[in-house]
C-alpha positions in Angstrom: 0.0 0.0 0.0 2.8 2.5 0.6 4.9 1.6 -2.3 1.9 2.2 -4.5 1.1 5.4 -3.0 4.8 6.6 -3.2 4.7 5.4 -6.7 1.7 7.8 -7.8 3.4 10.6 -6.0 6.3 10.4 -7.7 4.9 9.9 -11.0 2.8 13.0 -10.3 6.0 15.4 -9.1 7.9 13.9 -12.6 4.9 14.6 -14.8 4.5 17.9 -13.0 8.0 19.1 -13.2 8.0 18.0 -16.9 4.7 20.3 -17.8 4.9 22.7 -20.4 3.6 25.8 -20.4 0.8 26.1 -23.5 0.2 30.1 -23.6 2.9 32.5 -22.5 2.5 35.9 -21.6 4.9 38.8 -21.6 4.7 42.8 -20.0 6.8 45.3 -21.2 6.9 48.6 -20.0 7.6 51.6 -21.8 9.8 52.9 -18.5 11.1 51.6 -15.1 9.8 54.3 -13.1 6.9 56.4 -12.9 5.0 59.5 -10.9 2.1 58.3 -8.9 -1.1 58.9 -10.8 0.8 59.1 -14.7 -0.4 57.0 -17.2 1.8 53.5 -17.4 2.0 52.4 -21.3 2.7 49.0 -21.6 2.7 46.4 -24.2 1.0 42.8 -23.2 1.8 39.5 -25.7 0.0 36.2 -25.3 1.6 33.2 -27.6 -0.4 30.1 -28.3 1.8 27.3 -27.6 -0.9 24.8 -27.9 -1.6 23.4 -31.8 -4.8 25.0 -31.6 -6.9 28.2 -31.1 -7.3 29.0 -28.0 -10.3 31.3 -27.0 -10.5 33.7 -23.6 -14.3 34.5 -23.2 -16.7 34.0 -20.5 -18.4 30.2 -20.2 -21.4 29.8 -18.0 -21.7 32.9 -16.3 -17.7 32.8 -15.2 -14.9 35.2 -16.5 -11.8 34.2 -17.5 
């Protein structure tokens, strides 16, 4: 009984740490420092890593 449960947890922590990321997402900002209340530009990129199109909108009454 314990060798099977250690067996799942390891299998879970190696499939865990070998998870790739599908959508990444970068910030850049125009400028490390700023004056409270001025405007921040910034420029946000999301790549699809997946195969497939990915879409962000709101299912069954919950946001994304």
């Amino acid at each position: 009984m314990f060798s099977r449960r250690l067996f799942i947890c390891l299998t879970l922590i190696l499939t865990a740490a070998a998870a790739q990321a599908q959508i990444q997402v970068s910030l850049k900002l125009t400028r490390r420092l700023y004056m409270a209340y001025e405007p921040v530009i910034a420029t946000v990129s999301i790549t699809n890593l997946t195969g497939h199109d990915v879409m962000f909108d709101e299912i069954d009454g919950q946001k994304w």
